[in-house]
PAZAPA-4460 file (N, C-alpha, C; in steps of 0.05 Angstrom, whole numbers, plus 32768, in hexadecimal, padded with zeros to 4 digits):
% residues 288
    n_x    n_y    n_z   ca_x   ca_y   ca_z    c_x    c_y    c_z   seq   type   mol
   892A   9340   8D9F   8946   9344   8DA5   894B   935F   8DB3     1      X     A
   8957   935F   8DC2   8969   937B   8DD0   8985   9371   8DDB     2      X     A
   8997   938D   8DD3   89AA   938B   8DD8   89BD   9383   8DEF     3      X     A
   89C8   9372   8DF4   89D8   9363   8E06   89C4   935A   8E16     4      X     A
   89B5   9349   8E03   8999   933E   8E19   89AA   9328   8E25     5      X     A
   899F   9316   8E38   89AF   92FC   8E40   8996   92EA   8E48     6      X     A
   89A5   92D0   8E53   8997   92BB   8E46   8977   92B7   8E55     7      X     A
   897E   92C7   8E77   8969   92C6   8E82   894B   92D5   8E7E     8      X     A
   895C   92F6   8E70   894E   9305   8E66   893A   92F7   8E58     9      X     A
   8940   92F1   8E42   893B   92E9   8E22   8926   92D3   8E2A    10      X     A
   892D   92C2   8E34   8919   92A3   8E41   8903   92B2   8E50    11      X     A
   8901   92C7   8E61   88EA   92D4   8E74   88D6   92E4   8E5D    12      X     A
   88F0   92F2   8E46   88DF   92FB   8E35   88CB   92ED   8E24    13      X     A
   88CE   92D2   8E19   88C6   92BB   8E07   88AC   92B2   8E1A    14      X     A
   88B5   92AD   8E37   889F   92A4   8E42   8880   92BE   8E48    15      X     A
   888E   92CC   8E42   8879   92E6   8E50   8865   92EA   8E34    16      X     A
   8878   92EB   8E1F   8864   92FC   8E03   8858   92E3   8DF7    17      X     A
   8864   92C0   8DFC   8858   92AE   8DF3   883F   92AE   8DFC    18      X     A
   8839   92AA   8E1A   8824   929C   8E21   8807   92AC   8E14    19      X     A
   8804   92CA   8E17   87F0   92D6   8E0B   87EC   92C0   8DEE    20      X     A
   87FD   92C3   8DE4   87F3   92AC   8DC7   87EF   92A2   8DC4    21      X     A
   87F2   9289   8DDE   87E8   9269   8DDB   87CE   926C   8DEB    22      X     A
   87C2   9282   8DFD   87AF   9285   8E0F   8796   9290   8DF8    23      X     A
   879E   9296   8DDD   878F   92AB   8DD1   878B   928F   8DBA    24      X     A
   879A   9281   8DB3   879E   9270   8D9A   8799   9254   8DA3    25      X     A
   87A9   924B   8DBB   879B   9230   8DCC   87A4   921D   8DAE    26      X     A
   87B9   9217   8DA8   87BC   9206   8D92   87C1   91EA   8DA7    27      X     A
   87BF   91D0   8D91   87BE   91BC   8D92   87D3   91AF   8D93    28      X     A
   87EF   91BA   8D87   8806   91B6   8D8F   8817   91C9   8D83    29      X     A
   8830   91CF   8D91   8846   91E0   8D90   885D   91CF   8D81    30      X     A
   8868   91DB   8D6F   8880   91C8   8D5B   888F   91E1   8D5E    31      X     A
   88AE   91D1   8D74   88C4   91E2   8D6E   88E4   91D9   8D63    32      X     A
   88EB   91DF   8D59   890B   91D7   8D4C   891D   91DF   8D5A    33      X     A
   8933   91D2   8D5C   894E   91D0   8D65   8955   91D0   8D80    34      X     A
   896C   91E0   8D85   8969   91E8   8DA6   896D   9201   8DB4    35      X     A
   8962   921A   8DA9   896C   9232   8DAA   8951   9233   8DC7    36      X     A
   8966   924E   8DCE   894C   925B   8DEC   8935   9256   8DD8    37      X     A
   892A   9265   8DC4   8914   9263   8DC1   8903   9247   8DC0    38      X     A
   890A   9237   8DB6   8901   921F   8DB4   88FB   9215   8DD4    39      X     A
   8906   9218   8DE3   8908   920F   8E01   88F6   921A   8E0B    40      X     A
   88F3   9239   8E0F   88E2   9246   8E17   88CD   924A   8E0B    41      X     A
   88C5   9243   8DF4   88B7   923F   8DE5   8899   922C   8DF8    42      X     A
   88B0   920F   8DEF   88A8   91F4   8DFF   88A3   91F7   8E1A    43      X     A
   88B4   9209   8E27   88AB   9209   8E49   888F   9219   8E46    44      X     A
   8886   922C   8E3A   8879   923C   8E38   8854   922E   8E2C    45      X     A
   885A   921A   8E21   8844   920A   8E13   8844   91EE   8E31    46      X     A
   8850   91E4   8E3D   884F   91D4   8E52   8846   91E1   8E69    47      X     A
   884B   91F6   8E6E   883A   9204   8E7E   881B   9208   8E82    48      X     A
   8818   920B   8E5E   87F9   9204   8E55   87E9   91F9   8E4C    49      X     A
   87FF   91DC   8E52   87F3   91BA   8E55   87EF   91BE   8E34    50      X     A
   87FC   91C7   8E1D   8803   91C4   8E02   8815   91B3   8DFC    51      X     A
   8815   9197   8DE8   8823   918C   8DDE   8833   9198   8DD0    52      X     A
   8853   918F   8DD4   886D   91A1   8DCC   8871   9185   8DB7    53      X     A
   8877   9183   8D9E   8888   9180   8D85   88A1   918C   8D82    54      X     A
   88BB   916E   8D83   88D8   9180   8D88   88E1   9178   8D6D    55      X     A
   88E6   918C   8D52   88F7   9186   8D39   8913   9182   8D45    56      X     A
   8921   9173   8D38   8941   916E   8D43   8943   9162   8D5F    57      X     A
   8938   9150   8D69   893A   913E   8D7B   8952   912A   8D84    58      X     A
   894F   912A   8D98   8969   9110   8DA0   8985   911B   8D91    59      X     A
   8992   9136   8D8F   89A8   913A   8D8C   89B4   9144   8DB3    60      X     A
   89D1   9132   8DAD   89E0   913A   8DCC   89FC   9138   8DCC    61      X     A
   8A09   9146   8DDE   8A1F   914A   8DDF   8A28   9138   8DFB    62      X     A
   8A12   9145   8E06   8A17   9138   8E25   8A25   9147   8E39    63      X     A
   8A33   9161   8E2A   8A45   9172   8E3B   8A31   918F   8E3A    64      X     A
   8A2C   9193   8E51   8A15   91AA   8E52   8A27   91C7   8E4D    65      X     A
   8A43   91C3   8E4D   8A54   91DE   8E4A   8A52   91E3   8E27    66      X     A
   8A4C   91C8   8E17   8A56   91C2   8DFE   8A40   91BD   8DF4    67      X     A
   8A35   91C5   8DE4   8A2F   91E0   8DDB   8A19   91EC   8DF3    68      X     A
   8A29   9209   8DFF   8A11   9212   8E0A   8A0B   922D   8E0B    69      X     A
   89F2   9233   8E05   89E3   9222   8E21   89D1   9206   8E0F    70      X     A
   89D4   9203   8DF4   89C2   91F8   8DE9   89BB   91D7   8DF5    71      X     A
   89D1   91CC   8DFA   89D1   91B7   8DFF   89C4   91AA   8E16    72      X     A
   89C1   91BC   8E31   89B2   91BB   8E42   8991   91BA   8E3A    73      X     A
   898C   91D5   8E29   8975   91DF   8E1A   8964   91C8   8E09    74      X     A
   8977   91B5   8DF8   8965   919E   8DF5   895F   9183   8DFD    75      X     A
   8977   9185   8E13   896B   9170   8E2B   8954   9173   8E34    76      X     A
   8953   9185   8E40   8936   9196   8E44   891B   918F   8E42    77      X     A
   891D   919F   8E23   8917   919D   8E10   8907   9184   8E10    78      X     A
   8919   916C   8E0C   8912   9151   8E07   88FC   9147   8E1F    79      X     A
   88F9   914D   8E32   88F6   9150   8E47   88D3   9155   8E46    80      X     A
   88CB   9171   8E3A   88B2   917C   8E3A   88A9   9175   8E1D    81      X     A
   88B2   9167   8E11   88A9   9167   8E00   8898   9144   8DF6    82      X     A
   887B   914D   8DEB   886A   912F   8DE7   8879   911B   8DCE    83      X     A
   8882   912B   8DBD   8881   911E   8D99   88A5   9127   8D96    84      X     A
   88A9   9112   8D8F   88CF   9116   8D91   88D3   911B   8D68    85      X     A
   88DA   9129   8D5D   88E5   9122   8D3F   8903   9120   8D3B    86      X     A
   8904   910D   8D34   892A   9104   8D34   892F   9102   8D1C    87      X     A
   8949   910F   8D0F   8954   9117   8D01   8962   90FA   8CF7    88      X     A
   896B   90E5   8D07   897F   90D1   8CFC   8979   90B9   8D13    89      X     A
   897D   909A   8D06   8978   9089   8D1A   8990   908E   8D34    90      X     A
   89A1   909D   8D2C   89B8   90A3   8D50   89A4   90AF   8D60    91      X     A
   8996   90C4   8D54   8985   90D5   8D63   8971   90CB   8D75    92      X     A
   895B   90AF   8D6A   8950   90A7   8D6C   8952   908E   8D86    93      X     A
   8972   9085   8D88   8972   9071   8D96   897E   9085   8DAE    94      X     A
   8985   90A1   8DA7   898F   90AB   8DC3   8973   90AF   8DD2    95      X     A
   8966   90B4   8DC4   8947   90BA   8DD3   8943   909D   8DE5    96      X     A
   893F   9089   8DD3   8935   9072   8DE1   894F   906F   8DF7    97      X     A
   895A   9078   8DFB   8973   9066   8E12   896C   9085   8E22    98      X     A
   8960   909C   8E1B   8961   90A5   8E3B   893B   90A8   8E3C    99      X     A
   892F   908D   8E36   891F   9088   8E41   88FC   9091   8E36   100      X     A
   8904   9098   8E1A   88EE   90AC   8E0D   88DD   9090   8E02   101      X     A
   88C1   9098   8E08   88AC   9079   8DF4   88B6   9073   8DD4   102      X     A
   88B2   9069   8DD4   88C2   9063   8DB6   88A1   9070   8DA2   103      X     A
   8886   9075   8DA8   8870   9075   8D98   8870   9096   8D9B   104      X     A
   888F   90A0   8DA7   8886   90C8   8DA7   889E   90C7   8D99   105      X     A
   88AD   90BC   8D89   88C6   90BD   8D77   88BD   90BD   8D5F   106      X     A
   88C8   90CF   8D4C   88BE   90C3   8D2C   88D9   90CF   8D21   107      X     A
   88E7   90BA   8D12   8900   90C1   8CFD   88F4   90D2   8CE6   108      X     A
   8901   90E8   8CDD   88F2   90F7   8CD9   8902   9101   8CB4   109      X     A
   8923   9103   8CC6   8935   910F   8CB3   8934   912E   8CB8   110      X     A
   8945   9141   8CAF   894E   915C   8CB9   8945   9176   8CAA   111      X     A
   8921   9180   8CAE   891E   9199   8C9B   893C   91A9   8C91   112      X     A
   894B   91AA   8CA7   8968   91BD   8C9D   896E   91B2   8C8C   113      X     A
   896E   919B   8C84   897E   9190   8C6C   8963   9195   8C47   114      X     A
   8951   9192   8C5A   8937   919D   8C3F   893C   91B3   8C32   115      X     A
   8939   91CB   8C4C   893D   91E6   8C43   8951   91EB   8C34   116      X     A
   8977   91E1   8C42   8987   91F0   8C34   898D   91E0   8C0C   117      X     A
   8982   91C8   8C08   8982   91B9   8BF4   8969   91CA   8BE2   118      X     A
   8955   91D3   8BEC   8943   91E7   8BDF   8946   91FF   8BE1   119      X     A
   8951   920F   8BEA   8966   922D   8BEA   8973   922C   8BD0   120      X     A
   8983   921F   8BCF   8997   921A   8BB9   898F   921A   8BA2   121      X     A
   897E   9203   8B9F   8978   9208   8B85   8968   9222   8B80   122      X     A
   8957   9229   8B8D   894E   9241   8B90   8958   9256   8B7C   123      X     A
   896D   9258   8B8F   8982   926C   8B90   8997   9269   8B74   124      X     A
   899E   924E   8B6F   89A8   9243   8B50   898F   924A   8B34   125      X     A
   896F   9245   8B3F   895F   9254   8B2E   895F   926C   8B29   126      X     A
   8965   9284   8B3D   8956   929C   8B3E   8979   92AB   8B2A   127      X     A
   8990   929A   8B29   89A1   92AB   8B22   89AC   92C8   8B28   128      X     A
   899E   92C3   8B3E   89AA   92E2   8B57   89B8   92D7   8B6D   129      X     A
   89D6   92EC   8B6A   89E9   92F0   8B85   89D5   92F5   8BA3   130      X     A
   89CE   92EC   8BAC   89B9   92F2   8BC3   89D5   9303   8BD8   131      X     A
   89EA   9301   8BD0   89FF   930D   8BE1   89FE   932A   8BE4   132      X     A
   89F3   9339   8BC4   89FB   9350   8BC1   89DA   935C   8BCC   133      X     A
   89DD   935A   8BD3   89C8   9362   8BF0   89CF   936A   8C08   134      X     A
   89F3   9362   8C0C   89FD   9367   8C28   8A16   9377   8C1C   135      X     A
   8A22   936E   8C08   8A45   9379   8BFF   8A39   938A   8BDE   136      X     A
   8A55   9391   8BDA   8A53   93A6   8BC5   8A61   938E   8BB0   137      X     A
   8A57   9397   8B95   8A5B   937E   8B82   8A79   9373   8B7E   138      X     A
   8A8D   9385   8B81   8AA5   9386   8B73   8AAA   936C   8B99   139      X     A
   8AA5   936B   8BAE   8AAC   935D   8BC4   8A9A   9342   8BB9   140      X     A
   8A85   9342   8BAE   8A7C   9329   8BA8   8A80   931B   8B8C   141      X     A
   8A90   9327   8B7E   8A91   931B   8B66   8AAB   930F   8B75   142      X     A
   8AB8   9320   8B84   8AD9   930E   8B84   8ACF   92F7   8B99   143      X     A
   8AB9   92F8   8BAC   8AB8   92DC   8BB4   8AAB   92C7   8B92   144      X     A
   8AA6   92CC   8B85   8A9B   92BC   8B70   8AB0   92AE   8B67   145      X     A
   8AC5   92C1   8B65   8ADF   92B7   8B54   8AEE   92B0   8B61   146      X     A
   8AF3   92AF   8B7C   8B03   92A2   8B92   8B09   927B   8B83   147      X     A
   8B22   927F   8B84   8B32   9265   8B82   8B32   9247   8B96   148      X     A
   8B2C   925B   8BAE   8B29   924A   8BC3   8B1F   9258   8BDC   149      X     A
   8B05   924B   8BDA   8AF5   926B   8BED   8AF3   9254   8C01   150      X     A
   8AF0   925C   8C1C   8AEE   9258   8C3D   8AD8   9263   8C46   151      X     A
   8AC8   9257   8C4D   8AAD   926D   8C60   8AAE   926A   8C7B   152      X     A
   8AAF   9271   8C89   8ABA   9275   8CAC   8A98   9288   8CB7   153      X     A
   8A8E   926D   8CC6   8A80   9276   8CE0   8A89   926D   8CFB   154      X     A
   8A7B   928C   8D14   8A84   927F   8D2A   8A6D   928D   8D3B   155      X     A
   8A63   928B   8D49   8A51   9292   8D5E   8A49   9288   8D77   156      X     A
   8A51   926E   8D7F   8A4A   9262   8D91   8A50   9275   8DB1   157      X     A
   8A44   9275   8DCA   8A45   9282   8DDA   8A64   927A   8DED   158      X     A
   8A70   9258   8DE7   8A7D   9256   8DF5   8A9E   9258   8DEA   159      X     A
   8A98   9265   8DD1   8AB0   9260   8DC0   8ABD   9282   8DC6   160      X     A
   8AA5   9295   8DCC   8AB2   92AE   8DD2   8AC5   92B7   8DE0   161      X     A
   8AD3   92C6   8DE3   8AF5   92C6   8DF8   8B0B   92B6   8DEF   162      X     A
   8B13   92A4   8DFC   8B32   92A1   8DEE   8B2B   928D   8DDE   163      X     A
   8B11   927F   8DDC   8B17   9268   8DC0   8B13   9273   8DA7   164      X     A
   8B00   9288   8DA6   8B00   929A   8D90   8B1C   92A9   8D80   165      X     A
   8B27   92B0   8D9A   8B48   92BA   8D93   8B56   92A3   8D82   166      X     A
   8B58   9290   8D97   8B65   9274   8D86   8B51   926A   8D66   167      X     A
   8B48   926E   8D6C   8B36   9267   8D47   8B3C   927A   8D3A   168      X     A
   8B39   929D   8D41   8B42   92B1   8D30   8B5E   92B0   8D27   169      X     A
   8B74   92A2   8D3A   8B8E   929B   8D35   8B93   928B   8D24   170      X     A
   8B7D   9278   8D23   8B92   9262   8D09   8B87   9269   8CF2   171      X     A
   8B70   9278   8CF1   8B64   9286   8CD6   8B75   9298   8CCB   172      X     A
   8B81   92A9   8CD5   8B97   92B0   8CCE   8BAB   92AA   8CCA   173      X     A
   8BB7   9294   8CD2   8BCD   9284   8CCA   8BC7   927F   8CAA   174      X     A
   8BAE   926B   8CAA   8BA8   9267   8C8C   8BAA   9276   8C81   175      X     A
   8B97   9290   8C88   8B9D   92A6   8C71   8BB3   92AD   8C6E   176      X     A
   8BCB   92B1   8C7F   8BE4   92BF   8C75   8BF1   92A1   8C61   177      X     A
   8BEB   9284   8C5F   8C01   9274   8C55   8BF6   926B   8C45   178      X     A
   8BD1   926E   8C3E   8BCA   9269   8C28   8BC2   9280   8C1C   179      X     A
   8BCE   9296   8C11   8BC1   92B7   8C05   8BAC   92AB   8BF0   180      X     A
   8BB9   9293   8BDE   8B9A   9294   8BC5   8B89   9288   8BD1   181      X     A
   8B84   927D   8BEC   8B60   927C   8BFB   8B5B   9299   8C03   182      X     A
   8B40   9296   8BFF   8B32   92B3   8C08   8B1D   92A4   8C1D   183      X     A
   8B1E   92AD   8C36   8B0D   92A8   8C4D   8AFF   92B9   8C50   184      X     A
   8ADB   92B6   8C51   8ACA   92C5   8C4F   8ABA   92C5   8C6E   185      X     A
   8ABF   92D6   8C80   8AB2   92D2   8C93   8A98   92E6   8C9F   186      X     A
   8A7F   92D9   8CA2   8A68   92E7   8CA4   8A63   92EA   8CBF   187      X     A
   8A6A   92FE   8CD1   8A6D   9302   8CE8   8A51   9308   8CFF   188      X     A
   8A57   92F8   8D0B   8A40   92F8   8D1D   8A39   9314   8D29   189      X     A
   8A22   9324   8D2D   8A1D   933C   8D3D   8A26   933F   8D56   190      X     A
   8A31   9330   8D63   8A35   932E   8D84   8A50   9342   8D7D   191      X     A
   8A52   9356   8D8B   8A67   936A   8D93   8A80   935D   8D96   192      X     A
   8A82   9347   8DA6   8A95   933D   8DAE   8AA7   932E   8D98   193      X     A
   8A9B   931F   8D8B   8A9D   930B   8D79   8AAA   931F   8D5D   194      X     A
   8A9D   9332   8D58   8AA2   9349   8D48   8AC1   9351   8D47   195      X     A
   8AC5   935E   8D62   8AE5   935D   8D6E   8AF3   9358   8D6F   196      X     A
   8AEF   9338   8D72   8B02   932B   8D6E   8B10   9324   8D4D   197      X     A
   8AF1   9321   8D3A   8AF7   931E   8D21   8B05   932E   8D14   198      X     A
   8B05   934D   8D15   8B11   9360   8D0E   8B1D   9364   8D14   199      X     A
   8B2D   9366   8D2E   8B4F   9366   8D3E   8B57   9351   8D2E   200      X     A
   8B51   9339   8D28   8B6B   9328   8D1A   8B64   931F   8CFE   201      X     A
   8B53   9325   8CEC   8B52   9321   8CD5   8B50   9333   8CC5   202      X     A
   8B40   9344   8CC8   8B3B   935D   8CB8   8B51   936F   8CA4   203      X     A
   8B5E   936B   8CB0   8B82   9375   8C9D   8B8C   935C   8C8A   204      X     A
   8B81   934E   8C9E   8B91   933B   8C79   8B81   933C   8C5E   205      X     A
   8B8E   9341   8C47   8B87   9341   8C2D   8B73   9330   8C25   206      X     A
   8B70   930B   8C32   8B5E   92FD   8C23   8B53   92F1   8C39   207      X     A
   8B4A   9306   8C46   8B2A   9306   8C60   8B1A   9317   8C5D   208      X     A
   8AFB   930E   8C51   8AE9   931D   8C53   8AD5   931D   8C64   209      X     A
   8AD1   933A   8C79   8AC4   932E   8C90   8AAB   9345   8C86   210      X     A
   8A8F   932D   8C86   8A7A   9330   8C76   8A5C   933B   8C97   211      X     A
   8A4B   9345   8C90   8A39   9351   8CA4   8A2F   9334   8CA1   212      X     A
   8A21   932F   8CB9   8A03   931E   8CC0   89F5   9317   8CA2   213      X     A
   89FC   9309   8C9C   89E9   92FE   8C7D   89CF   92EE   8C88   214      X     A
   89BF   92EE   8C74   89A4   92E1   8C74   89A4   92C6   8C6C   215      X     A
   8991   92B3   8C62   8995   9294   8C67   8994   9299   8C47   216      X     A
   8987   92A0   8C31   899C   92A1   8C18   89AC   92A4   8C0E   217      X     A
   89B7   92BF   8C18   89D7   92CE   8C15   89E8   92AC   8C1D   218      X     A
   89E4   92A0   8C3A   89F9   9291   8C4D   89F5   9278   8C3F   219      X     A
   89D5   9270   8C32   89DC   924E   8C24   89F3   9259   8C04   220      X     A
   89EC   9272   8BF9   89F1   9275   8BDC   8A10   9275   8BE1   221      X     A
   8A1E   9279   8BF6   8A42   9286   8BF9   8A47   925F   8C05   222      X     A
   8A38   9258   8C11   8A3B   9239   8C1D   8A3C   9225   8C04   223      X     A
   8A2C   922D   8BF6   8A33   921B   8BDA   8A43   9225   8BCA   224      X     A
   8A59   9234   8BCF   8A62   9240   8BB9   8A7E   923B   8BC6   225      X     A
   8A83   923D   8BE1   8A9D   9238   8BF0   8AAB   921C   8BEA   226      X     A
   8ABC   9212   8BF6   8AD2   9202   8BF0   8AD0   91F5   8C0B   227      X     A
   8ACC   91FF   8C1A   8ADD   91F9   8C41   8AC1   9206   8C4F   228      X     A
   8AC0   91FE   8C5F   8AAE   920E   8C74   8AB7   9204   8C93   229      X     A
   8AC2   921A   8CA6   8ACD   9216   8CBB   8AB7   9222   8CD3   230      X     A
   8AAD   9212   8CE4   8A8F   9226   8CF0   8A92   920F   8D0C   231      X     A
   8A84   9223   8D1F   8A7F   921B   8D38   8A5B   9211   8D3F   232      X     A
   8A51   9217   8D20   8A3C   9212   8D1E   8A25   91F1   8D1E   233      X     A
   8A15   91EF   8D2D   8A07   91D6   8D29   89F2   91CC   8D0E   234      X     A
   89F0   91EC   8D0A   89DA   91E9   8CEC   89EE   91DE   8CD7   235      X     A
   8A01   91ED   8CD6   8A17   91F4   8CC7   8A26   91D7   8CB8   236      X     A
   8A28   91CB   8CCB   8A3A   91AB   8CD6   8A27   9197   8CBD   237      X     A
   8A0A   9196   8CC2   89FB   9198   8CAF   89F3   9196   8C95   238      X     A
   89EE   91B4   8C92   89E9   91C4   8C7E   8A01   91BC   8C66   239      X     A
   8A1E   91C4   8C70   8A32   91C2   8C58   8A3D   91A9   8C51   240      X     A
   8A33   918B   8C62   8A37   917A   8C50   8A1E   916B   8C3D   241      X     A
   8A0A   9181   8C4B   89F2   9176   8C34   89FD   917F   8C15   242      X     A
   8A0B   919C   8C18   8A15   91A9   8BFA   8A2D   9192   8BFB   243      X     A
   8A3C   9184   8C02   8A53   9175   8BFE   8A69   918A   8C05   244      X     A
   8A65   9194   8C1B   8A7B   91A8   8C21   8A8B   919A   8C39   245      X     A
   8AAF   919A   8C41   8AB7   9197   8C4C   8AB2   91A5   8C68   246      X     A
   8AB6   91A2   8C84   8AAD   91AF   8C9D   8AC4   91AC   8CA7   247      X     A
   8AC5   91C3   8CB7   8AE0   91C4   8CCB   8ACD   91CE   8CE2   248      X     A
   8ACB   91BE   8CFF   8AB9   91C9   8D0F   8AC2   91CF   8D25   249      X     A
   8AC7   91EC   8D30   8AD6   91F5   8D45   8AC9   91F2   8D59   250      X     A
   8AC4   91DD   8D69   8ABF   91D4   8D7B   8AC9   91BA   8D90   251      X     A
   8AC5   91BB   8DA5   8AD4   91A0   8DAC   8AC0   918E   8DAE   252      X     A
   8AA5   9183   8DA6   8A94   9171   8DA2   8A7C   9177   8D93   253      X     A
   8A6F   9164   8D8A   8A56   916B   8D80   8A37   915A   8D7E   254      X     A
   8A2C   9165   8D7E   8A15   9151   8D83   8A0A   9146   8D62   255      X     A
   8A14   914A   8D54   8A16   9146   8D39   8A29   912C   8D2B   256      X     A
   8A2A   9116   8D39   8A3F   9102   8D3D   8A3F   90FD   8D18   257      X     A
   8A2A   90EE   8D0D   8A2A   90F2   8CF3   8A39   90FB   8CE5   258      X     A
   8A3A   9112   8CE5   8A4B   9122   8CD8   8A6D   911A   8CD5   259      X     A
   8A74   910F   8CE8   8A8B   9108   8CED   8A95   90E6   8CEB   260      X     A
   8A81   90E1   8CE4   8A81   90BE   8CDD   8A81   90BB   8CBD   261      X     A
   8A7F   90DC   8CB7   8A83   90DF   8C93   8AA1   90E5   8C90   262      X     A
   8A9B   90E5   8C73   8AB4   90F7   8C70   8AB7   9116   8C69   263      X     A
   8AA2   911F   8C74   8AAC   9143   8C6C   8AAE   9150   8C86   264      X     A
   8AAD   914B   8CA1   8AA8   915C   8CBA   8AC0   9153   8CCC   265      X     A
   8ACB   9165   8CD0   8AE6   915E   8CE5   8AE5   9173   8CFD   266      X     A
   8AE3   9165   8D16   8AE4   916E   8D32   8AFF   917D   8D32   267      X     A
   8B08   919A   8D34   8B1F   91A4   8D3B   8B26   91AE   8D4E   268      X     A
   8B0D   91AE   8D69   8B0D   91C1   8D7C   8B18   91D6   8D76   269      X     A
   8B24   91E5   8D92   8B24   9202   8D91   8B3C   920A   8D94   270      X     A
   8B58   91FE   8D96   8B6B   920A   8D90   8B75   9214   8D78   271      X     A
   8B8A   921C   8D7D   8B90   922C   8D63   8BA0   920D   8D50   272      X     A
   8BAF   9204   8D67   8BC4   91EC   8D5C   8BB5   91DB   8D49   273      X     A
   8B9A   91CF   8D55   8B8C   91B6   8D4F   8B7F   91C5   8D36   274      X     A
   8B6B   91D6   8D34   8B62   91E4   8D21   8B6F   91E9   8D07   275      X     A
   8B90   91F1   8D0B   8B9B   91F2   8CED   8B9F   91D3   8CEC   276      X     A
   8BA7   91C2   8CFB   8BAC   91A5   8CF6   8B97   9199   8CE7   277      X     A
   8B86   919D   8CEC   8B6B   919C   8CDE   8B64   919E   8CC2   278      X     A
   8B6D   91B8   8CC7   8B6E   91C5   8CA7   8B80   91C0   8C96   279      X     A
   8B9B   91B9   8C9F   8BAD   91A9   8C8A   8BA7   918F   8C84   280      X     A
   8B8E   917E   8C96   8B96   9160   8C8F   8B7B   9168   8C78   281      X     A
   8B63   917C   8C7F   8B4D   917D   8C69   8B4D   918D   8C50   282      X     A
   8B6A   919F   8C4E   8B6B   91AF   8C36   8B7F   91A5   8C24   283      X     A
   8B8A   918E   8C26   8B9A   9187   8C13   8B9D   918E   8C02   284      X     A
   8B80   919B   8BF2   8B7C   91A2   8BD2   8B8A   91C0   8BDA   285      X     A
   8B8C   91D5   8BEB   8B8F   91EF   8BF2   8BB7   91EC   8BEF   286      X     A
   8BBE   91FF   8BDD   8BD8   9201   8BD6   8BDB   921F   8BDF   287      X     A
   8BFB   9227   8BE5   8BFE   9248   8BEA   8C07   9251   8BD2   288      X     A
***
């Protein structure tokens, strides 16, 4: 990582410090997950050296390369260089076969994300430790414990930054000012920008807690413990209806269709309008 790296940087960097490793190690195949630069560059980086690429999270699409991006381009790609497809769900599986993938490099597989965060938990329900108070001071995490109606709010996506961010920071505040007994807990992404914005419009209200970068215990232990979870996130979308958590997903599509053929995940895009609309038709239980 370096600061205000960008996307071209970061990909030149992946390709440059990978290859010494695969030239030194010469493995038999490369297994990468999801669709982040690294995974891509990863994969470009092993095709270069005639290495079989293994894609975890396969055959997810949006189809709109703006939505989510750059990711969405990234595992077209992706799909692309890669020998052994692992698909998460039969949607996944038949998107592969309709853009043309052998059906003998596909294997339904189901979603490590969903392994890990179901084994975190209990983990974490064994060990009888706040994995929180690792980031906040006790008296800020006991009152998320005792929260009546706690909200967990992620946002990070690259295309949500600038004015859709504003518009999401806006109706989060709406809630907070008309529901005071929810407490919205928001774990704010490192990006400077994103920071800015969170703090210009939430930070003064009484029942917004805006929390540093948490780790994947601290974020499953506060995810099982929340009520709501409102996120621009793909893991996320996921992750909180494996716990049986309701989703509010600030985005205007997703490659996560599933999710939305249930009943806990509602598409709100990125206005401010649609987003509280959202949230009144999924908080019914939320009183002021």
């Amino acid at each position: 990582m370096e600061q205000d790296q960008d996307l071209s940087n970061v990909t030149a960097r992946i390709l440059e410090r990978l290859r010494p490793v695969l030239l030194a190690e010469r493995p038999n195949l490369m297994i990468v997950q999801g669709d982040t630069i690294t995974a891509f560059a990863a994969s470009l980086a092993a095709f270069y050296d005639r290495i079989p690429v293994a894609h975890v999270e396969a055959g997810l699409r949006t189809y709109n390369l703006d939505a989510p991006f750059p990711e969405e381009a990234l595992r077209q790609m992706l799909t692309r260089l890669a020998s052994l497809h692992f698909a998460p769900t039969p949607n996944n599986v038949n998107t592969l076969l309709r853009e043309g993938v052998s059906p003998d490099r596909i294997v339904l597989t189901g979603n490590p994300v969903i392994d890990a965060v179901l084994w975190a938990r209990r983990e974490i329900v064994r060990s009888r430790v706040n994995p929180l108070s690792t980031f906040i001071d006790q008296g800020t995490a006991e009152r998320i414990e005792r929260a009546e109606k706690l909200v967990l709010v992620t946002s990070h996506r690259r295309e949500n930054v600038g004015a859709n961010l504003s518009n999401i920071c806006s109706a989060l505040e709406e809630v907070a000012r008309t529901h005071p007994r929810v407490l919205l807990v928001f774990p704010v992404h490192p990006n400077p920008r994103i920071r800015e914005y969170a703090v210009d419009r939430l930070d003064h209200l009484a029942n917004v807690l805006l929390l540093p970068p948490l780790d994947y215990p601290a974020f499953i232990f506060l995810m099982n413990l929340c009520h709501v979870v409102v996120t621009d996130s793909g893991g996320v979308q996921e992750e909180a209806p494996a716990l049986r958590k309701p989703v509010i997903v600030t985005r205007e599509s997703t490659e996560r269709q599933e999710g939305l053929d249930g009943d806990l995940v509602r598409l709100a895009g990125r206005t401010a309008t649609e987003l509280l609309r959202c949230c009144r038709g999924l908080w019914g239980s939320l009183r002021r």
